[in-house]
C-alpha positions as CSV (number, residue, x, y, z in Angstrom):
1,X,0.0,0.0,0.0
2,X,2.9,2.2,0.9
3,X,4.1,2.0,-3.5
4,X,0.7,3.3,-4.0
5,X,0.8,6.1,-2.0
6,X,4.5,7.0,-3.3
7,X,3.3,6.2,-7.2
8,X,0.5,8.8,-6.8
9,X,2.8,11.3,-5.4
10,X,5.0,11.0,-8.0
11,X,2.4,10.8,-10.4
12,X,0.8,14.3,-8.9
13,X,4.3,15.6,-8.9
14,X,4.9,15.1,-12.3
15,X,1.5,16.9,-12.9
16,X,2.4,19.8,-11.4
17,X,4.7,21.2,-13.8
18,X,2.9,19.6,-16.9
19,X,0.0,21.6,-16.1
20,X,1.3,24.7,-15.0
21,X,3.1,24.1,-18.8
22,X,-0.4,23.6,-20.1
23,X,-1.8,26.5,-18.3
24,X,1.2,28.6,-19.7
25,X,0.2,27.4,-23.0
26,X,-3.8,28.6,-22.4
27,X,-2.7,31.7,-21.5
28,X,-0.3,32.1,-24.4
29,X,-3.2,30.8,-27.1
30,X,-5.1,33.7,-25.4
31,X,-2.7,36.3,-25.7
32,X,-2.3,35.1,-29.7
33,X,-5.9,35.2,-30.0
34,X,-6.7,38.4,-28.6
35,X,-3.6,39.9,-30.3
36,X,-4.8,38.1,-33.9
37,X,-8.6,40.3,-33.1
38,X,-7.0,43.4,-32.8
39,X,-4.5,42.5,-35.7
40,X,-7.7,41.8,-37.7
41,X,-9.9,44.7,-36.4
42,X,-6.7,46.9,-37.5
43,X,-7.1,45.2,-41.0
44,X,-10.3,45.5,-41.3
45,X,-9.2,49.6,-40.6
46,X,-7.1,49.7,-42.8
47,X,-9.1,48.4,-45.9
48,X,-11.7,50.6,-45.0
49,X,-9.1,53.8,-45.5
50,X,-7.8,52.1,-48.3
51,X,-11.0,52.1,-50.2
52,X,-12.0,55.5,-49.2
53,X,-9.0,56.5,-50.5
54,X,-9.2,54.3,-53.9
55,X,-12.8,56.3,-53.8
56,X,-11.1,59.6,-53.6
57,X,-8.5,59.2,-56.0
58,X,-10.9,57.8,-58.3
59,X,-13.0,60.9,-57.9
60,X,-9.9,63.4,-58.1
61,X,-8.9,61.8,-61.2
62,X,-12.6,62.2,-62.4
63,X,-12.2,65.8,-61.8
64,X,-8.9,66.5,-63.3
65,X,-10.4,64.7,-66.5
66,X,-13.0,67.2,-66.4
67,X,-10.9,70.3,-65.4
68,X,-8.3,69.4,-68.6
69,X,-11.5,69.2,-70.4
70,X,-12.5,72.6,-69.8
71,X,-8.9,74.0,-70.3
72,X,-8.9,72.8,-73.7
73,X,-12.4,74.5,-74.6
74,X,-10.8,77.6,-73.0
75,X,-7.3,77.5,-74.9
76,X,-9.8,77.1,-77.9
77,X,-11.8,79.7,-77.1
78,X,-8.8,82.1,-76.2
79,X,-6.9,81.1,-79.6
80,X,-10.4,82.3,-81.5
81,X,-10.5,85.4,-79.4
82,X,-6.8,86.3,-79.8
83,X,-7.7,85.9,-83.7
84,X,-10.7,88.2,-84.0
85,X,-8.5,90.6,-82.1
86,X,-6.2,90.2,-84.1
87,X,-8.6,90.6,-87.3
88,X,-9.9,93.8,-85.2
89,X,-6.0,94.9,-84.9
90,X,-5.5,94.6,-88.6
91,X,-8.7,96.8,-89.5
92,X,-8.0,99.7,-86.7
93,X,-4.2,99.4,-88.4
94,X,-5.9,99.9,-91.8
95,X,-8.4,103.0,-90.4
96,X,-5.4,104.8,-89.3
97,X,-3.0,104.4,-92.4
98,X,-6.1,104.9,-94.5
99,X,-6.7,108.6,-91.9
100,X,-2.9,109.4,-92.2
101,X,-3.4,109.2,-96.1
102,X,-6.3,111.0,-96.1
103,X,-5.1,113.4,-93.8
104,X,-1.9,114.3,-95.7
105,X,-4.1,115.1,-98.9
């Protein structure tokens, strides 16, 4: 009866470190899981300001399209305008040496 005794001991003794190993281990895996949720709820974070951005940049692009858009209209509009002044410069030039001649007769 006495081996029995001592065999259960033992047995309890090398327990005691297997589960405060195991109970190590728990607490680890709980640590790694709560740090993997926060990991993931950072993720998910991220994506989100990823996409909003994508969404922005999509939009600015949208805008510079339409911005170059209306430049070109205006550089068209400008080069027709600096022509009919131009037409306009010709005929004032024209008045006045036309005046001058008339004058000097």
């Amino acid at each position: 009866m006495k081996k029995r005794v001592g065999s259960k001991k033992i047995s309890v003794i090398k327990k005691s470190p297997l589960s405060g190993a195991i109970r190590d281990l728990g607490s680890e895996i709980r640590s790694l899981s709560k740090e993997r949720i926060e990991l993931r709820a950072d993720l998910k974070s991220v994506s989100s300001s990823l996409d909003g951005d994508h969404d922005k940049e999509r939009e600015l692009q949208k805008k510079i399209a339409r911005l170059i858009e209306k430049e070109a209209s205006l550089n068209k509009k400008k080069k027709t305008l600096q022509a009919e002044v131009d037409r306009v410069s010709d005929k004032v030039n024209k008045i006045s040496k036309i005046r001058s001649e008339m004058s000097d007769i």
